[in-house]
C-alpha angles and dihedrals in degrees: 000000000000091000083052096058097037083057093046087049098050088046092056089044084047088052095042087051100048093069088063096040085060090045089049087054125088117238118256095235081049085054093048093048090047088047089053096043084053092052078043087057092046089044098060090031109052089005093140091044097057090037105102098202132030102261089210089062107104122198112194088186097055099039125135094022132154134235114307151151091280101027109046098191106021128263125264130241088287091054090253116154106246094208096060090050098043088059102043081043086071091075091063101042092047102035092058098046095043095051081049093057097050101051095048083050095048100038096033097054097045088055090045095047098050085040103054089035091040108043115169129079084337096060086044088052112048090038094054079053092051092049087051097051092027081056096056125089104243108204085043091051089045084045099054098041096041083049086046108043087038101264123254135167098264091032090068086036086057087053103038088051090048088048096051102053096073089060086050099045094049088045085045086036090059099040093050085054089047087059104038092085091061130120088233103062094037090052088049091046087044082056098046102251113182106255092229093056091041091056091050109023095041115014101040103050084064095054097045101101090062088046094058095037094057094040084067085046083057105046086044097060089035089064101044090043082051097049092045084046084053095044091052091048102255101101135048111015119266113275098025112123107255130147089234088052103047100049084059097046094054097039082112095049087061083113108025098047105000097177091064097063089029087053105060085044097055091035080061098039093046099047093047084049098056094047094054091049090052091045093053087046090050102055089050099057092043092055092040094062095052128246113279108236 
């Protein structure tokens, strides 16, 4: 009788616990991002080694070609093997964005948070700054200066970087006013806490999971700003294997060999996708865990 009820008990504990063991799991769609951000990583980082052929090699004989053995996904116009380009392409399209992504991190969360701890003149000032630049439309602005000061790859990625930082600092901004009633940073100001420690050391680690979150918000719409800048022509040179570029360059292959203009698209789509998804997952998990105080 009393093994029978131990073993009923443990049953019911096994069943309480499950719930949290499947909250605990990744999701399967979250694992799958996460597997094709990691191709994305081998991809920038030993591109020209996993690339089977030179995308630079071009094959007049050969061009135009479908799928085969030799040419997995077909050659362009040029006879360049689409594969190989597709996969050294993914330096360009992930560098940019990421560097984007970082500096709007860095430099938006250093304005916010002055903004939203500081209030005053400094708050009027820096927001006035993020109307102007939040006014502006950004891809027209990028398109008239990169046409003006000649284009170039890290020329769209400046501005684009320039241009991000005002939507990091009002959504930092927000979140650090959001805290500033709180028990915590009154406590710390009643202590005398130095201001600087009590913005990075307090109120920040509270308001990290909507700065990441919207670091990969960011990356996801610079790589999909830079790719549009390199199909029109004002981003990476013409030639250089980029997604952008390549999707301009085999627009007239849409019939002959439609995976080499299909490829680089879904290679964009997919990867803004997954960071966005992961983005979602990890402010979740961030939330989910409580702000240390």
């Amino acid at each position: 009788m009393v093994e029978g009820v131990v073993s009923l008990t443990k049953t019911f504990e096994a069943r309480a616990k499950s719930p949290a063991k499947r909250r605990r799991l990744m999701p399967v769609s979250i694992a799958l991002c996460f597997f094709f951000l990691a191709i994305m990583v081998l991809m920038v980082l030993f591109g020209p080694l996993l690339a089977p052929h030179d995308p630079q090699a071009q094959n007049a004989l050969a061009g135009s070609a479908g799928p085969s053995a030799e040419h997995w996904l077909g050659t362009d116009m040029l006879g360049r093997d689409v594969f190989s380009r597709l996969v050294s392409g993914a330096r360009s399209a992930i560098s940019g964005p990421l560097v984007i992504a970082i500096g709007a991190l860095v430099c938006g969360n250093i304005l916010g948070l002055l903004s939203g701890y500081r209030g005053g003149i400094l708050d009027f000032v820096i927001m006035r700054w993020v109307d102007l630049m939040v006014a502006m439309p950004s891809l027209l602005v990028i398109i008239v200066a990169a046409g003006a000061l000649g284009g170039g790859y890290w020329m769209a990625v400046a501005l684009l970087g320039v241009l991000s930082v005002p939507f990091d600092t009002r959504v930092i901004r927000a979140a650090t006013l959001e805290q500033m009633p709180r028990p915590y940073v009154e406590a710390a100001k009643t202590l005398g806490v130095p201001n600087r420690r009590i913005m990075f050391l307090h109120i920040w680690p509270n308001i990290a999971a909507t700065a990441f979150a919207n670091t990969f918000l960011v990356f996801a719409g610079s790589l999909i700003a830079l790719s549009g800048l390199s199909f029109l022509g004002m981003g990476a040179e013409p030639g250089t294997p980029d997604w952008g570029q390549m999707l301009a360059e085999n627009q007239s292959l849409l019939f002959a060999n439609p995976v080499a203009s299909i490829a680089p698209g879904v290679a964009i789509i997919l990867a803004a996708t997954a960071t966005n998804l992961i983005g979602d997952w990890t402010f979740e998990k961030i939330s989910s865990r409580g702000a240390t105080r």
